[in-house]
Residue frames relative to the residue before (quaternion, step in Angstrom):
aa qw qx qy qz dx dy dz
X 1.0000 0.0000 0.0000 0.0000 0.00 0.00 0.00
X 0.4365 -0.7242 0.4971 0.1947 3.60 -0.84 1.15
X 0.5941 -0.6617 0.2661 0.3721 3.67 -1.17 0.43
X 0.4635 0.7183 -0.3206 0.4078 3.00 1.80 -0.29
X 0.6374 0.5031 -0.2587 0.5232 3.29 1.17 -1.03
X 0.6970 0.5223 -0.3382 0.3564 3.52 0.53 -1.19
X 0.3355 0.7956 -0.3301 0.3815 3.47 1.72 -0.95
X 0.7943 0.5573 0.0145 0.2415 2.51 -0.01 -2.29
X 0.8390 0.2474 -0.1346 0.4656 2.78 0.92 -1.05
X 0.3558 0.7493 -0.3139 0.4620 3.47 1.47 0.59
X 0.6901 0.4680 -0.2271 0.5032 2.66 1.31 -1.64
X 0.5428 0.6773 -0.2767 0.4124 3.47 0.75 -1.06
X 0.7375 0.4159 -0.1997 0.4932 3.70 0.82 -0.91
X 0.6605 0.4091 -0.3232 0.5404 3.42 1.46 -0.46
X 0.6823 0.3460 -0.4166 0.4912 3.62 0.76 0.07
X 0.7106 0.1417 -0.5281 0.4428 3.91 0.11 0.29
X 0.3625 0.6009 -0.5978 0.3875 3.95 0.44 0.63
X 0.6849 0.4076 -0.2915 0.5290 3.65 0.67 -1.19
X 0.6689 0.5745 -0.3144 0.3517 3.44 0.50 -1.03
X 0.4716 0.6066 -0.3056 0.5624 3.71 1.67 -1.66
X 0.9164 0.1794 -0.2235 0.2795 3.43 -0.65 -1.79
X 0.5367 0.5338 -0.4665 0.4576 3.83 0.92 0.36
X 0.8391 -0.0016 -0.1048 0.5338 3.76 0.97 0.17
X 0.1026 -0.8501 0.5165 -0.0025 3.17 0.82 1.89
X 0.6993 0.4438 -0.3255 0.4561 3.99 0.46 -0.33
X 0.4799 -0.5589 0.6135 0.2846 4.27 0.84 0.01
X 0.4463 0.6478 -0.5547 0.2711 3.36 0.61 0.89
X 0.8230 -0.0214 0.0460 0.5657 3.83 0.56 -0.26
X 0.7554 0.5087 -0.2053 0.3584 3.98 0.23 -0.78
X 0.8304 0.3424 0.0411 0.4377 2.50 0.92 -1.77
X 0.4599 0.6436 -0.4712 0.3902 3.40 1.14 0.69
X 0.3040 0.6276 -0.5217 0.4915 3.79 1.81 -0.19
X 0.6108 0.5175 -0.4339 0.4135 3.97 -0.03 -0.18
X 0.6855 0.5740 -0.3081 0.3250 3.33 0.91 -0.72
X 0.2945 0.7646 -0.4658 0.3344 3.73 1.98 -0.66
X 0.8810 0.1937 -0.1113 0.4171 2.83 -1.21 1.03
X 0.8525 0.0984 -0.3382 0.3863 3.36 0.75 0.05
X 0.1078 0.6626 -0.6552 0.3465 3.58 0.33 1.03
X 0.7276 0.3255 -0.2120 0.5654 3.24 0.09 -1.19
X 0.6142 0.5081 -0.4424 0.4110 3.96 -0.04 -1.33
X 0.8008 0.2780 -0.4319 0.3080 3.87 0.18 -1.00
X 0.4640 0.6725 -0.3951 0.4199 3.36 1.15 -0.31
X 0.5019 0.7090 -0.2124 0.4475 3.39 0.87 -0.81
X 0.6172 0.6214 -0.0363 0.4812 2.87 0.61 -2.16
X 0.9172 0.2180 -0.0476 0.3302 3.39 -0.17 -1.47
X 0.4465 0.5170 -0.3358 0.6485 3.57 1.92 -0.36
X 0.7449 0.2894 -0.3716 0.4725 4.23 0.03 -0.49
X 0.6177 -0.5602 0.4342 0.3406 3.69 0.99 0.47
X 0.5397 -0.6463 0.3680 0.3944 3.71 0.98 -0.01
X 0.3333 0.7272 -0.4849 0.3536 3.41 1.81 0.55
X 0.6959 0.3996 -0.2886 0.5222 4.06 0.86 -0.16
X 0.5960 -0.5498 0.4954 0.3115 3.42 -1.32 1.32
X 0.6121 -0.6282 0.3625 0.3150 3.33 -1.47 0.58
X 0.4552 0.7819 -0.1001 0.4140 2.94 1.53 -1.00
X 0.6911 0.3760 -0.0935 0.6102 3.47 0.65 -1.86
X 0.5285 0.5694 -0.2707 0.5686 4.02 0.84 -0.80
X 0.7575 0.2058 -0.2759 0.5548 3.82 0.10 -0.53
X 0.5295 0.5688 -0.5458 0.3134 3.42 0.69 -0.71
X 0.4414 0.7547 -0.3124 0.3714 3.61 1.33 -1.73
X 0.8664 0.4152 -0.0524 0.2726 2.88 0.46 -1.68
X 0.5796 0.5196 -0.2653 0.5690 3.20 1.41 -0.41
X 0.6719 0.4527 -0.3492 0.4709 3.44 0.74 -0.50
X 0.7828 0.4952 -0.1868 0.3274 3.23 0.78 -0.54
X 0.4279 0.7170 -0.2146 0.5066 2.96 1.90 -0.57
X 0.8267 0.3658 -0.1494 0.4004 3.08 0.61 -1.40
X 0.4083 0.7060 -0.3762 0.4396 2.83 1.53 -0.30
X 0.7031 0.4451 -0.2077 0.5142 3.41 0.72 -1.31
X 0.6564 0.5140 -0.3758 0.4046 3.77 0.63 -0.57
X 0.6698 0.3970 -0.3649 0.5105 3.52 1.64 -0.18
X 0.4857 0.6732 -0.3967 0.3920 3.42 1.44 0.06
X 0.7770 0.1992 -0.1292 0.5830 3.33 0.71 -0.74
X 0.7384 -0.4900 0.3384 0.3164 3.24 0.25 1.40
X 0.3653 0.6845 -0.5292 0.3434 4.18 0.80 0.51
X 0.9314 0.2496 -0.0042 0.2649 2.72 -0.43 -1.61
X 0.6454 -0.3926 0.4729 0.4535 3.77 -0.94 0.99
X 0.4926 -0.6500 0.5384 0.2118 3.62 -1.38 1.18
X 0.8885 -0.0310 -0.2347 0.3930 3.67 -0.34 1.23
X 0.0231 0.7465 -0.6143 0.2547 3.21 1.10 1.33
X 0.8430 0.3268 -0.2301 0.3599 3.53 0.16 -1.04
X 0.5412 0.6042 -0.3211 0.4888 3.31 1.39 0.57
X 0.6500 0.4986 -0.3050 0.4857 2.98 1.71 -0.39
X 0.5428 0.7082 -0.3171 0.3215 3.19 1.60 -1.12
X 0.6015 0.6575 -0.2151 0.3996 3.09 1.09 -2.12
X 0.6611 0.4456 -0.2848 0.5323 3.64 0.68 -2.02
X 0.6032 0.4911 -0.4730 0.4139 4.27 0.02 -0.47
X 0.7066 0.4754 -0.3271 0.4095 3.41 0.27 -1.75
X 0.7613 0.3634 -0.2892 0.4525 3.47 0.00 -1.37
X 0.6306 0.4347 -0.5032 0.4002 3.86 0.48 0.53
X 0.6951 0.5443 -0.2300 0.4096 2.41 1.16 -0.05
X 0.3581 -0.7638 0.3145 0.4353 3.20 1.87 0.31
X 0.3304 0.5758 -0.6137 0.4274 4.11 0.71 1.21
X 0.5933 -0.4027 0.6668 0.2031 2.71 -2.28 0.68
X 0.0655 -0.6799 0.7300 -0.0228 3.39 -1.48 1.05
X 0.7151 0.1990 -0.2405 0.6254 4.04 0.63 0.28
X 0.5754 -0.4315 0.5488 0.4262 3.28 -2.13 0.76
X 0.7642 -0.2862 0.5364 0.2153 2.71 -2.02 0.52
X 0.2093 -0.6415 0.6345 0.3769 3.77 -1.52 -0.41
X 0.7650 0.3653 -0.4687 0.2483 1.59 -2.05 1.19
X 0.5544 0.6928 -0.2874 0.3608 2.83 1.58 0.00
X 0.3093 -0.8329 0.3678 0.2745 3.83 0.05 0.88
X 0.5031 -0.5709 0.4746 0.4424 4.13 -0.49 0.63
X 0.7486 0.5410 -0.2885 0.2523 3.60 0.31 -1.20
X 0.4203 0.7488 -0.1705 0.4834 3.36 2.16 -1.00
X 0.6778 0.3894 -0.2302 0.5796 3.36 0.79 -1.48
X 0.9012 0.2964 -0.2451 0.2000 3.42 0.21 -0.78
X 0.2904 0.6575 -0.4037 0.5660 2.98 1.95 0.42
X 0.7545 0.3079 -0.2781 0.5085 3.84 0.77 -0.69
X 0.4894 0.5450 -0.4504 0.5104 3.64 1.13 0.54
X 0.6937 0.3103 -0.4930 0.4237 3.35 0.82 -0.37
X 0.2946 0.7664 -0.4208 0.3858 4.04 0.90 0.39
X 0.7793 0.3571 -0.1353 0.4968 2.81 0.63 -1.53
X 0.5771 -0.6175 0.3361 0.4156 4.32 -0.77 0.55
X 0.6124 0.6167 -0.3135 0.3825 3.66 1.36 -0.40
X 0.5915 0.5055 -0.3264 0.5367 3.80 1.48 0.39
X 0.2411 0.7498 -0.6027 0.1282 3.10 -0.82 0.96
X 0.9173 -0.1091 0.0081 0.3828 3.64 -1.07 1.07
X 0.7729 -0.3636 0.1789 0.4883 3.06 0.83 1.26
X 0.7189 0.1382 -0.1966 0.6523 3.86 1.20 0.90
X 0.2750 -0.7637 0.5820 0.0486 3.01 -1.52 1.16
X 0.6211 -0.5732 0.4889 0.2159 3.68 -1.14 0.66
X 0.4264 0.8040 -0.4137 0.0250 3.67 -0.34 0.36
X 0.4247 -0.7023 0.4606 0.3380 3.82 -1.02 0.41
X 0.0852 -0.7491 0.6532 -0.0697 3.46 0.06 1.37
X 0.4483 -0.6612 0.5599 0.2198 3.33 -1.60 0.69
X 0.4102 -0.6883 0.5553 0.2225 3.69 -1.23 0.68
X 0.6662 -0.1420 0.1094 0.7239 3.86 1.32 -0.55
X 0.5162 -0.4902 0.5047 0.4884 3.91 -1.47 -0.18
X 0.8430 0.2053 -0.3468 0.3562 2.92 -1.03 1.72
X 0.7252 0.2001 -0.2518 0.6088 3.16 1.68 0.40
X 0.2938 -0.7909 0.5064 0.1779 3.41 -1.56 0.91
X 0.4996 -0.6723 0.4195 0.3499 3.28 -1.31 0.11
X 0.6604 0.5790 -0.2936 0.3775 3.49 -1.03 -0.03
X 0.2804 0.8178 -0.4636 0.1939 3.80 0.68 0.20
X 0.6389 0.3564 -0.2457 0.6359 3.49 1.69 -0.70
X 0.7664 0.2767 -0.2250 0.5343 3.84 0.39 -0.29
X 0.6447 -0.6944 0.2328 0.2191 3.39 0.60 0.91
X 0.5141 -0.6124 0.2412 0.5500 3.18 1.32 1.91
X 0.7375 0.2459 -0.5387 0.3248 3.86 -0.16 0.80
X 0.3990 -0.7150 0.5603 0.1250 3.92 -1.21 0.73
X 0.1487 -0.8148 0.5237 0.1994 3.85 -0.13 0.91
X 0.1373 -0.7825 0.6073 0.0054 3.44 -1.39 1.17
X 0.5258 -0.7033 0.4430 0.1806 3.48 -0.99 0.68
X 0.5971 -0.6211 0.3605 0.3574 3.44 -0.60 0.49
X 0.5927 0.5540 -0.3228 0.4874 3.62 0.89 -0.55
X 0.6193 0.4941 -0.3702 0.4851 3.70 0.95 -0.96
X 0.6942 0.5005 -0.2615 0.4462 3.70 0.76 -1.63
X 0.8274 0.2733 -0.3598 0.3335 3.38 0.62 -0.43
X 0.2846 0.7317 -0.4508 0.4247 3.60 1.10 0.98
X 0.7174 0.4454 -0.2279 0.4848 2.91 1.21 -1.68
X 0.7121 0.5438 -0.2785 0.3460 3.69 1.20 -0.81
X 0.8127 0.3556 -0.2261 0.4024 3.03 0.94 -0.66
């Protein structure tokens, strides 16, 4: 691993440390950590736990953002950048086949971020900024929007 990487990933550990010890309880900030995995555990729990956690959020992050450009969030090709990062990273950025949209979101309602026909999520606003600062860094979305992005 190069120093650039090692950097990188240093840096990374000092920003969700700061991010952790300014909202140790998941009360508002610190749910921006969660990008990417709304969808990733769902992911997770629909492939039987046969996908790395990792590759499963990746899923999720790509897809997420996707949706944050669906509904009019996110800076126009945020999720084009995401995708282009992940896959250099040799990650998965789409479900698997065969997977059904309706599956995943049937295992979103599992998860505490689903409720009545919308889910809760930390969608980005551009790379390097989230959404949701007034509604507590999560952005409800409807099921009709998510399943565009899923299917």
């Amino acid at each position: 691993m190069g120093d650039s990487m090692v950097s990188l990933i240093v840096r990374s550990v000092e920003i969700k440390a700061d991010v952790v010890s300014r909202d140790e309880r998941e009360e508002g900030l610190r749910k921006v950590l969660n990008f990417g995995h709304t969808i990733g555990h769902a992911v997770e729990l629909v492939s039987g736990f046969s996908l790395l956690h990792g590759e499963a959020v990746a899923i999720g992050m790509a897809l997420e953002s996707k949706l944050a450009e669906l509904i009019g969030l996110a800076q126009t090709g945020t999720a084009g950048t995401v995708i282009t990062t992940l896959q250099a990273a040799g990650l998965p950025t789409a479900l698997p086949p065969g997977f059904e949209p309706d599956a995943v979101i049937e295992a979103m309602r599992s998860d505490k971020k689903g409720r009545l026909g919308k889910t809760r999520f930390a969608l980005p606003l551009r790379i390097g900024a989230m959404a949701g600062a007034d509604t507590g860094w999560t952005v409800s979305v409807g099921d009709d929007q998510l399943r565009e992005v899923l299917a």
